[in-house]
C-alpha positions in Angstrom: 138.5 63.4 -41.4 136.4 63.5 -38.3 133.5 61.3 -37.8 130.2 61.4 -36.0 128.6 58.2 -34.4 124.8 58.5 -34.1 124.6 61.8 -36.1 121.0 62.9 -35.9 120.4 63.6 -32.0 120.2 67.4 -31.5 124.2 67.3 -29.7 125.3 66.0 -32.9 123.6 68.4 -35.3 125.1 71.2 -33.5 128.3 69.3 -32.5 128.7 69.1 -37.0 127.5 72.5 -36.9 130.6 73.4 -35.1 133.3 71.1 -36.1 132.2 72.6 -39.6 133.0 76.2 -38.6 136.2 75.6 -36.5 137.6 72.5 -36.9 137.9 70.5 -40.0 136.9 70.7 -43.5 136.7 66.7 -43.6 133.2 65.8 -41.5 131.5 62.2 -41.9 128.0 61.8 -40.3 127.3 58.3 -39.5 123.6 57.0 -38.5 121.1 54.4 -39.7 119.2 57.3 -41.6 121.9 60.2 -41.6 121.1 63.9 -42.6 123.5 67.0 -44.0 123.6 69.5 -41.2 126.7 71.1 -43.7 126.5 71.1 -46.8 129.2 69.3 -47.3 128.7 66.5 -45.1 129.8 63.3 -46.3 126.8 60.7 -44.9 127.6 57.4 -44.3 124.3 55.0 -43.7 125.6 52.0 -40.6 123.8 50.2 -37.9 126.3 50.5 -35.1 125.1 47.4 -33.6 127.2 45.7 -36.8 131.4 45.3 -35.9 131.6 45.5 -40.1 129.6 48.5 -40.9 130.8 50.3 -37.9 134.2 49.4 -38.9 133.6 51.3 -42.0 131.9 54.1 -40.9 135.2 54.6 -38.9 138.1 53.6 -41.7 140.2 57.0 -42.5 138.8 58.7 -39.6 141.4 60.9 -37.4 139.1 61.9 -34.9 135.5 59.8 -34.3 132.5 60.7 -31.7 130.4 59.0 -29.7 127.0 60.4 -29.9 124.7 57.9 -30.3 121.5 57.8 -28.4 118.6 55.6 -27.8 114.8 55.8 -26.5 114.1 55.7 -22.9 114.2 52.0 -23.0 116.4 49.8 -20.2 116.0 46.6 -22.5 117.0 48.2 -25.4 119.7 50.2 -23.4 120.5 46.8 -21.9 121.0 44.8 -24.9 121.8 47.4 -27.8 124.2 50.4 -26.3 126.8 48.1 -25.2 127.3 46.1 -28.3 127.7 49.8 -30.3 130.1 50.8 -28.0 132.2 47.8 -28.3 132.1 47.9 -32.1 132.7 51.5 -32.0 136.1 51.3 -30.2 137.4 48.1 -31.7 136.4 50.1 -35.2 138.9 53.4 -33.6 141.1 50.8 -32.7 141.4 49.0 -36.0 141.5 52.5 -38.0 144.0 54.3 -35.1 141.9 56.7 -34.8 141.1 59.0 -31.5 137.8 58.8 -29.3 135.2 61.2 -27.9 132.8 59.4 -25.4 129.5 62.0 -25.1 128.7 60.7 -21.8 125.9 61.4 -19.3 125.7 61.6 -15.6 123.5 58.6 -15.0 126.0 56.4 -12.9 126.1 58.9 -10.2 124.8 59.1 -7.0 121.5 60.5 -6.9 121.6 63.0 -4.0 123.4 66.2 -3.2 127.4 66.0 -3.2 129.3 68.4 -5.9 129.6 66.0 -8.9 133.3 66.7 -10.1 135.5 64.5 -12.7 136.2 62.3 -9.4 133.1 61.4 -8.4 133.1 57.6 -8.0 129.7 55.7 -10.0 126.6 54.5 -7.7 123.8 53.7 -10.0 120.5 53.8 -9.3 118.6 51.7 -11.6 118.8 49.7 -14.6 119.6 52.8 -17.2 122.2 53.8 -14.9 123.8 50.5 -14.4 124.3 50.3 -18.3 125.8 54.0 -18.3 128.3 53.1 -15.6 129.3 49.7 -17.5 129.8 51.8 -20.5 131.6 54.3 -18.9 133.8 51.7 -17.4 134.6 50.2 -20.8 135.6 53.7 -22.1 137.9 53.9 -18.7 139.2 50.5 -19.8 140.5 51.7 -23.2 141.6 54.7 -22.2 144.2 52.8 -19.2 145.2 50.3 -22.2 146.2 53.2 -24.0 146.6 51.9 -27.9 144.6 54.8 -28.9 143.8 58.2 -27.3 140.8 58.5 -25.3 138.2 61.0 -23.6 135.1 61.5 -21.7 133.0 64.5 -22.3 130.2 64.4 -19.5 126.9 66.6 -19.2 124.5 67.2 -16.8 120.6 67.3 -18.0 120.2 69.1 -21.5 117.8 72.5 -21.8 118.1 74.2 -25.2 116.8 75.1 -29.0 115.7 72.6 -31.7 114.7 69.0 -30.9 116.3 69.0 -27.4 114.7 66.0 -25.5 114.9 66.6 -21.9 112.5 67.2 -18.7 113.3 71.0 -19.0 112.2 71.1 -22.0 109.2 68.8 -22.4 107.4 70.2 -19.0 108.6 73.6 -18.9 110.0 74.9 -22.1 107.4 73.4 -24.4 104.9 74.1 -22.4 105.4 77.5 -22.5 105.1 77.9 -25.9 101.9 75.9 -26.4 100.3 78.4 -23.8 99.9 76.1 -21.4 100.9 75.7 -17.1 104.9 74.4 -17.1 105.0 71.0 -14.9 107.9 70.8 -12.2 108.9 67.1 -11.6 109.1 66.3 -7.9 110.0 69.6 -5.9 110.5 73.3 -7.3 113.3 74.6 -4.5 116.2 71.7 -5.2 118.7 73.6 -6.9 119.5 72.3 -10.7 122.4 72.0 -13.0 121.2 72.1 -16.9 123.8 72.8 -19.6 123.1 74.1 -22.9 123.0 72.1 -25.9 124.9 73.8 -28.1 127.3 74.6 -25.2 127.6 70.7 -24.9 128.1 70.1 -28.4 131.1 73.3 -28.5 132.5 71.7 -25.4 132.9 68.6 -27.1 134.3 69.4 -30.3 136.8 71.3 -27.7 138.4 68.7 -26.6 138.3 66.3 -29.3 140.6 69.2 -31.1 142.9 69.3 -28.3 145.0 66.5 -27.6 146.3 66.9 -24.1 142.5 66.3 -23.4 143.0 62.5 -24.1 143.4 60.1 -21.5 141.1 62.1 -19.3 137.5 62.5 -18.1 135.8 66.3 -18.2 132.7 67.9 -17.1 131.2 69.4 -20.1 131.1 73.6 -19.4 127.5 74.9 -17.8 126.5 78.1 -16.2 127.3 78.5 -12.3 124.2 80.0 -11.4 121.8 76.5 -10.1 118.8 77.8 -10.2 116.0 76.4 -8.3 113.2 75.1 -10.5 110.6 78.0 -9.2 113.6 80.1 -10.2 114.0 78.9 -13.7 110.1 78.8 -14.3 110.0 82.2 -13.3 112.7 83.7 -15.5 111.2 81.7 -18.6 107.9 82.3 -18.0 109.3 86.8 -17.9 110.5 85.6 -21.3 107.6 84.1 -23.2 105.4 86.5 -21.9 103.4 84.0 -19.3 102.1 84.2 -16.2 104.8 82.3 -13.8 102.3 79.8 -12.2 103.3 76.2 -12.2 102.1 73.0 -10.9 104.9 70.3 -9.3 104.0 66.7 -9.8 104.7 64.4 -6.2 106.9 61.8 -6.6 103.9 59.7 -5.5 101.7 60.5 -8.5 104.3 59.7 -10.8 105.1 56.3 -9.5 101.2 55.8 -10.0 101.3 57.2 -13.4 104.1 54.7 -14.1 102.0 51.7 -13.5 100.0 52.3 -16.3 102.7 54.3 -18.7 105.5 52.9 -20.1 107.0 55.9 -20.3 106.7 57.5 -17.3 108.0 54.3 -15.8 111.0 54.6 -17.6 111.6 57.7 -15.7 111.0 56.8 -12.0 114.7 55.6 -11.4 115.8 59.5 -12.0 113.2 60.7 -9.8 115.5 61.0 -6.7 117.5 63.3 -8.1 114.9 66.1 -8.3 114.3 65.5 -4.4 117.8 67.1 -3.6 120.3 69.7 -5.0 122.2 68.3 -8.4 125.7 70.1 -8.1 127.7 69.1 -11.1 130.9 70.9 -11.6 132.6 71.8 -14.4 135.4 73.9 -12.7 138.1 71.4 -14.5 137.4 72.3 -18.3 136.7 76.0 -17.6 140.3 76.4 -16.2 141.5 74.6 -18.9 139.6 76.7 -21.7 138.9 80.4 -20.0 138.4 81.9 -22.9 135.1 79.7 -23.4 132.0 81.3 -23.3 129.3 79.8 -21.5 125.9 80.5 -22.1 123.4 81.8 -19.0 120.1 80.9 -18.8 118.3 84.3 -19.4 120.3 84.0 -22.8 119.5 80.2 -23.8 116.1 80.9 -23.0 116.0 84.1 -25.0 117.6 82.1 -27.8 114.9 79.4 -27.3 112.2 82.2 -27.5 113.7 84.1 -30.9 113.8 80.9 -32.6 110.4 79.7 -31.8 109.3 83.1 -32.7 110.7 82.8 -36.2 109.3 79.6 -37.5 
């Protein structure tokens, strides 16, 4: 049996997409409000925030992921993410069961140094300061060593579904209504996105292989690092829009945050689209070089197919 922890974000639907199709036979999808991406899913309703009901989500589990997400809140974040951590690997530990820690790169530095397996956490804001405690707490288990442990680590997300990322909301979707893509910050820093489904296949990797546990690894992206005016350009070719774009200051969106929530939630990530974001995933591709990693002409031209078809 292999679980799912927070099963309805778009890396989980395509990470039970793929454990389906090469992995196991035995999948349980855990969430408040779970849905069948398989037919023959098992669902399992828990609040993760609950030691009990994680603890059953977890009980006869062989292999369990962390996928859980949250809004762009740092109170929530704050107060909720590490409580359903905790609960999550106490539940692993009770049940013996391996762990998979989707992670992000939040407790990084925010400026231009190659972002390898090595690179040593400086936070920059509340959001980040709970990803680096979380991280810590994975590191923590894993160096106890009662149960096998990993860290799967991606970069910012661009891809097909309900993808929730900058890319996507200011360029991607944008493109598809018709409308002028937005470029947050500057448009000639050079970017590092990774592909959803390339995430979620990365992931379901290494929780399949054991010598992964007991280690942290950079989830598999494409090499290229295109600028933003670069990526707008080659998306625009592919929906059939005029590449024109607008870049939004970092000054106008610290104003904007005054009086939206939201956008204030964002403005501790804003200094890393003022410089290059070099993250590196040289680690996993030597270890699995017969993984095929999407480029971006191809994600986007998935992206377009499927938004073609609906």
């Amino acid at each position: 049996m292999q679980t799912i922890l927070g099963a309805n974000g778009q890396i989980a639907t395509e990470l039970a997409r793929t454990l389906h199709q090469h992995h196991t036979g035995g999948l349980r999808l855990v969430s408040r409000n779970p849905r069948k991406v398989n037919d023959d899913d098992m669902l399992m309703a828990a609040n993760l925030l609950d030691a009990g009901q994680t603890a059953q989500a977890v009980k006869g589990s062989r292999i369990v992921y962390f996928t859980a997400g949250l809004p762009p809140d740092s109170t929530l974040w704050e107060e909720q993410f590490p409580v359903m951590l905790k609960n999550a690997l106490l539940a692993c530990r009770v049940a013996r069961a391996s762990f998979a820690y989707f992670d992000n790169t939040y407790m990084y530095p925010q400026n231009s140094q190659i972002q390898t397996e090595e690179t040593r956490f400086a936070p920059v804001g509340r959001k980040g300061r709970v990803r680096a405690a979380m991280a810590s707490m994975v590191l923590e288990e894993m160096a106890r060593g009662d149960i096998p442990v990993l860290i799967a680590r991606a970069p910012e997300f661009y891809g097909p579904g309900k993808t929730q990322s900058f890319t996507n909301a200011l360029i991607i979707d944008r493109l598809k209504a018709g409308r002028r893509p937005l470029v947050p910050v500057r448009d000639d820093t050079r970017r590092t996105l990774i592909w959803t489904p390339d995430a979620s296949r990365g992931l379901a990797t290494l929780g399949n292989t054991p010598d992964a546990y007991g280690q942290t690894w950079h989830l598999p992206c494409c090499d290229d690092r295109p600028t933003y005016k670069t990526f707008v350009t080659m998306a625009s070719r592919i929906f059939g829009r005029t590449p024109s774009y607008s870049v939004i200051g970092r000054w106008p969106l610290i104003i904007a945050g005054i009086f939206s929530k939201k956008v204030r939630e964002i403005r501790e990530l804003l200094p890393r689209y003022e410089q290059d974001n070099l993250f590196d995933s040289t680690k996993f591709k030597r270890r699995f070089p017969a993984f095929s990693v999407t480029t971006y002409e191809e994600g986007l031209e998935l992206i377009r197919k499927e938004w073609r078809d609906k």
